[in-house]
N, C-alpha and C positions, 0 to 999 in steps of 0.2 A: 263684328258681332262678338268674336274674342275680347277685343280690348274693354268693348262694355259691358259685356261681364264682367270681367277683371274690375272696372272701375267702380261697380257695382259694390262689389263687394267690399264687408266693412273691416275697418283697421286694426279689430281685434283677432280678425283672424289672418291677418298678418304678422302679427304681433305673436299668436299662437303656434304658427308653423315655423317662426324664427325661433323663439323659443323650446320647441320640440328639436328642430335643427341642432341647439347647443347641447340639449341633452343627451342625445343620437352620437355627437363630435366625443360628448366627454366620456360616453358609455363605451364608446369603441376606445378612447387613448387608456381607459384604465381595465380593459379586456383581460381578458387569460391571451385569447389568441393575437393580440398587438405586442403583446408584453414577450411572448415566447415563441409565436412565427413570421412576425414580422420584424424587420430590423435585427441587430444584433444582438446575440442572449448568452455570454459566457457560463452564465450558470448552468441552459440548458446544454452548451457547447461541451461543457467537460462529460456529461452523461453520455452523449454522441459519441467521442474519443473513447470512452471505456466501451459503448458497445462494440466499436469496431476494433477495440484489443481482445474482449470475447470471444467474436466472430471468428478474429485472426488465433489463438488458441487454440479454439473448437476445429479450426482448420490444418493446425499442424496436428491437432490427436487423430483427426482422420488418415491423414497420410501415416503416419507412424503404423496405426492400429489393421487399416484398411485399405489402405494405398496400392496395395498388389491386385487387389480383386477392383479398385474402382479405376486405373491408371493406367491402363495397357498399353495405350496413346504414347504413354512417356519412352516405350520402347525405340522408339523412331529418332530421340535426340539423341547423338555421340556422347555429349557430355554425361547423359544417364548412363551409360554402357549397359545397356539392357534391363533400363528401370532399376538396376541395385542402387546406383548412386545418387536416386534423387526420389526414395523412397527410405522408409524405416527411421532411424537414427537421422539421418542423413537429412532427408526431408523436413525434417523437423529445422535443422539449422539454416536452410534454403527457406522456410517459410518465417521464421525469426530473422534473415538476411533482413526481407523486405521489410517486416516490419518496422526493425530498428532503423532502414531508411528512408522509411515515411515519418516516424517521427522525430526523427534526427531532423530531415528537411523542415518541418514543421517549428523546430526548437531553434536552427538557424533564421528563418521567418518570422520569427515572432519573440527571438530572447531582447531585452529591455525596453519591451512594449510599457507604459507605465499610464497613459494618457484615454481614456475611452474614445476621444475625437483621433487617438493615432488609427491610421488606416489598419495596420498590422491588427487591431481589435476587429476590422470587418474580415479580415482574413484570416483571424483564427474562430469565428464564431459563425461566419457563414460560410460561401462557395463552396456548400457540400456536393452538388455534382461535381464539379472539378476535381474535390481531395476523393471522392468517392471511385473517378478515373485513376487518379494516381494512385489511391491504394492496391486498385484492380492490377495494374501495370505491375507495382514494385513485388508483388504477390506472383506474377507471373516469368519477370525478370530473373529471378536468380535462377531459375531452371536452366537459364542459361548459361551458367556461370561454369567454371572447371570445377571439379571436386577437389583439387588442391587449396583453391582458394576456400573453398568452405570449408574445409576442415583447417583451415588458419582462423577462419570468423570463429571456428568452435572454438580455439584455443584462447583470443581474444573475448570470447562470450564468457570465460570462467572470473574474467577481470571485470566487467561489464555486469556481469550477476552479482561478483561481490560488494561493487558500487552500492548497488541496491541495495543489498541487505545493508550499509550503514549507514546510508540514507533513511528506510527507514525503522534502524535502530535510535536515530538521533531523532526523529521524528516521534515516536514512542516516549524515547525518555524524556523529551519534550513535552509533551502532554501530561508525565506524572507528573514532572517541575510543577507547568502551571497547576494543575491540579492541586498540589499538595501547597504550594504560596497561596493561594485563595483556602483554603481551608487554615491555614497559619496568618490570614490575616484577621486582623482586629474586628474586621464587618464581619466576618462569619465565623470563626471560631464563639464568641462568646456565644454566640446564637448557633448553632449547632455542634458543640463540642460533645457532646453525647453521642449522634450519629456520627462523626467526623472516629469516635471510639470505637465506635458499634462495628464502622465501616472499616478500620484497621484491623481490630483482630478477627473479623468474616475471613479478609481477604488472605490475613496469615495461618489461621487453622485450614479453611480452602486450599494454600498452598503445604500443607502439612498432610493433609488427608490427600491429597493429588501424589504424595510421594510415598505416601506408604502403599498407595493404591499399585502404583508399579512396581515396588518390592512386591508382591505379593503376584503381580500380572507374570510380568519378566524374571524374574528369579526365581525359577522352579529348584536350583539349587547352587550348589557356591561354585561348580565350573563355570558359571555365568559371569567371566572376572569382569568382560566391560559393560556389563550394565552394570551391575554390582560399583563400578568405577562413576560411568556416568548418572546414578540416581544416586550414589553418596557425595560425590561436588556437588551436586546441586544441592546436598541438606545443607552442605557446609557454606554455599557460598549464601544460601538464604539465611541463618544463625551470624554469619560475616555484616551482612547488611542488617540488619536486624539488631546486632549491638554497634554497628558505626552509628545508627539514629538514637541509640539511647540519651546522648546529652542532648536531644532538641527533640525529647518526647514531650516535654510541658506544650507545646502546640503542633500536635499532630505527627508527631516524627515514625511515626510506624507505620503511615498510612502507603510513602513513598515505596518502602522496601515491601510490602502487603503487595502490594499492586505488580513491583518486578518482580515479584515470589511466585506470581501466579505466569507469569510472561516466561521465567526461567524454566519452570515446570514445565510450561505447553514446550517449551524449543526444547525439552528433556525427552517428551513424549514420543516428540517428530521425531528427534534423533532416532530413539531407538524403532518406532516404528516404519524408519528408512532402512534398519537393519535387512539384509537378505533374508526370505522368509525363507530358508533352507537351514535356517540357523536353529540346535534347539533351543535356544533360549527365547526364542519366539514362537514355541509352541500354542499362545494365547492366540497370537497375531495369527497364526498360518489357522487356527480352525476360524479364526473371524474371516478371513481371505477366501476360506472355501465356501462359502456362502455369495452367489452370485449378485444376488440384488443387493447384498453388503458391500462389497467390494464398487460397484455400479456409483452407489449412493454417497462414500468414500471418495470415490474419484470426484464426482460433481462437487462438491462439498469443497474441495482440495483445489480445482481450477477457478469457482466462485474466489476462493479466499484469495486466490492470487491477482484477479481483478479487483477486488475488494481494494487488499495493500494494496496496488499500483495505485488505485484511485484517492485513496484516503493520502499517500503520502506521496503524490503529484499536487492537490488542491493546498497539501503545507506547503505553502512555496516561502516562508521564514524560516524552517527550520535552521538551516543550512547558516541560519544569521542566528540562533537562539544561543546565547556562549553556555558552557555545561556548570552552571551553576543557579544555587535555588535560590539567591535573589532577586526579588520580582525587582523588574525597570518598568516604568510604566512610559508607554511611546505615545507620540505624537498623534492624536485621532489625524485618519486618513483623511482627505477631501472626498466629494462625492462623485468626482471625475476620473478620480484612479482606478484603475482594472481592480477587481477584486481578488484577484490571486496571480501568482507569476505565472503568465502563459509560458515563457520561455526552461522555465524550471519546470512545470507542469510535463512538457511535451521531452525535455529529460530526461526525468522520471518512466516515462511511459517506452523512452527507447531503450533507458537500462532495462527496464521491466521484459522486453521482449527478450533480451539476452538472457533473465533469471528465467523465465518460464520453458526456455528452450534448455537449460541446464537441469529443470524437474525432469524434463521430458526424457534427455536420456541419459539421467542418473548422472550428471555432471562427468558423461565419458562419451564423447562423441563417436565412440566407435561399440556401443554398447546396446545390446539388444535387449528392450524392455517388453516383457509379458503385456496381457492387452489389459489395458482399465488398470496399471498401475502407474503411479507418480512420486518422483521422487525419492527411488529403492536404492538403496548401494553404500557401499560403506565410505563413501567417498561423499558425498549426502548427511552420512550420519555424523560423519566429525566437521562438514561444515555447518550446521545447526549446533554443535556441542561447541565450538571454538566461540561463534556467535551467540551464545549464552555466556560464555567467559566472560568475551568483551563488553556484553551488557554489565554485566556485575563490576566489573572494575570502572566502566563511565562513571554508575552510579554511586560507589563510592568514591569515588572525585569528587563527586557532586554534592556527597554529603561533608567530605573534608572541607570543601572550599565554603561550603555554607556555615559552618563551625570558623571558620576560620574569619568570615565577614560578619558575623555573629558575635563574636569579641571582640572586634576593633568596632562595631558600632556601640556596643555595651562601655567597650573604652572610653570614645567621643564622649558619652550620656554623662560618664562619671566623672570626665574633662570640665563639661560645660557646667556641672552642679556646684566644682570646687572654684572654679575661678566668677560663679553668679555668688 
């Protein structure tokens, strides 16, 4: 009785439900949810890895801040000697241990992944239960560790954090590069050379008014030698860049040093706002500090931004190939089957990153007891942000030397090739 039905029935409405069929097939392959929870999704993958360096953050400030009232548990391991040594400071490096060795593991597994058909791409974009265990584990593991050895990962961690910051300082001054070559090229300078002005000196009065701001904040009077020290290098080293770009201001040459003017200011700010708030020359700082929901809001503000950087300069996975100079190279468009950024540099990034966030955490002195909801305090803090404000300023005048300097043997060639046509 089935079948004649079936045969019953006419051919356009097999025609119709075949047709609905293809529509149903192609609705689903060009979905949000086939595209981002089925199969493999690196894009959505790297947002994954930042939330569980979040997570893991938000976890070492527990222990640091709280760990005494939520941990009592930890009394029972030896290696704790009575919860002191895998709590406060300490804790913080114990739970930085694991992270740097899950994404260490992660960075061994998957460094010169290059192919989307390599398997290393299903295994760094999916088997989140699995890494989701291993995280749990390597998170739990170092509690078992000596505390001698942890305070050698601390001593190691202060090499491991520096990585970082020139990673992504080359990342950054990478970004002006390209920035400022596409505003110095042909296609868009004519066509926005007005804004391309407009945006230069924003960015350098910006960087001018940011520094008088902190004369005025920080130097309540002239015993204040090292602010006084570090917000006067920074006029000079902004005024320094600032006339290296002057022969390559006909196309845009102010925009690059605008840009670092403002990047040297903010690592000027940090510095001084790492100063010990016991200090009086941060009489500003210490009445913003006494204000609890300021200090709260500061803090969040401050471990965002550190996920932030790790993420922003893990998915550069070229940096580390960009040479420090402002001639544009134009590269070879990628195929459609390449990873779109270096998982193995990516997951790198993300273990140096654990090593720097564990050196905010206690003031880059692993034996350093940090107030609660603060990061990043100490004078040991404040001259590593002021040495890395140096070093940005002299990359970047490299970068404008070497560009003056390719800048005249190209004008050379031009004037070559005119006398011998």
């Amino acid at each position: 009785m089935t079948n004649l039905v079936m045969d019953d029935c006419p051919q356009s409405n097999g025609s119709s439900n075949h047709k609905s069929k293809e529509i149903f097939a192609q609705f689903i392959d060009n979905s949000c949810c086939t595209r981002y929870c089925l199969g493999p999704n690196p894009s959505l993958a790297r947002f994954i890895y930042a939330l569980i360096f979040l997570v893991t953050c938000l976890l070492a400030w527990s222990i640091r801040d709280y760990g005494h009232n939520a941990l009592s548990e930890l009394e029972r391991l030896k290696v704790c000697h009575g919860a002191r040594a895998c709590l406060g400071a300490e804790g913080v490096l114990r739970i930085s241990f694991g992270c740097f060795l899950f994404f260490f593991l992660m960075f061994l597994s998957t460094v010169g992944t290059k192919k989307l058909e390599d398997t290393r791409n299903n295994w760094h974009s999916e088997w989140w239960p699995v890494k989701i265990v291993l995280w749990i584990g390597f998170m739990v593991i170092p509690f078992f560790i000596p505390s001698a050895f942890v305070q050698l990962y601390g001593k190691i961690a202060h090499f491991g954090a520096g990585a970082f910051l020139l990673i992504q300082l080359i990342s950054v001054i990478s970004f002006i590069n390209w920035l400022n070559d596409c505003c110095r090229s042909e296609k868009y300078y004519e066509r926005c050379q007005y804004q391309i002005m407009a945006l230069s000196v924003t960015t350098y009065l910006a960087s001018i008014i940011g520094i008088t701001m902190m004369y005025i904040w920080y130097v309540p009077n002239v015993s204040c030698k090292f602010n006084i020290l570090f917000i006067t290098s920074t006029l000079v080293l902004l005024q320094l860049m600032t006339l290296a770009s002057i022969p390559s201001k006909v196309r845009g040459g102010f925009l690059a040093p605008g840009l670092m003017g403002l990047y040297i200011v903010y690592l000027c700010w940090s510095a001084i706002r790492s100063e010990p708030q016991t200090e009086i020359c941060n009489k500003k700082a210490e009445a913003a500090t006494s204000a609890d929901w300021l200090t709260i809001v500061s803090f969040v503000i401050a471990v965002l931004a550190i996920v932030i950087a790790t993420f922003s300069t893990g998915i550069d996975s070229k940096c580390l190939q960009v040479q420090l100079t402002y001639v544009f190279k134009k590269t070879e468009a990628e195929s459609e089957d390449e990873v779109p950024y270096g998982y193995g540099f990516f997951h790198f990034v993300f273990a140096m990153g654990a090593m720097y966030f564990a050196m905010l955490f206690v003031g880059w002195n692993s034996k350093n007891t940090m107030p609660k909801w603060t990061i990043d305090v100490g004078w040991t803090s404040t001259w590593v942000r002021i040495v890395n404000e140096w070093v940005a300023t002299l990359v970047l005048d490299a970068n404008c030397t070497t560009f003056l300097e390719e800048q005249n043997r190209s004008r050379s060639s031009v004037e070559a090739e005119r006398v011998v046509s």
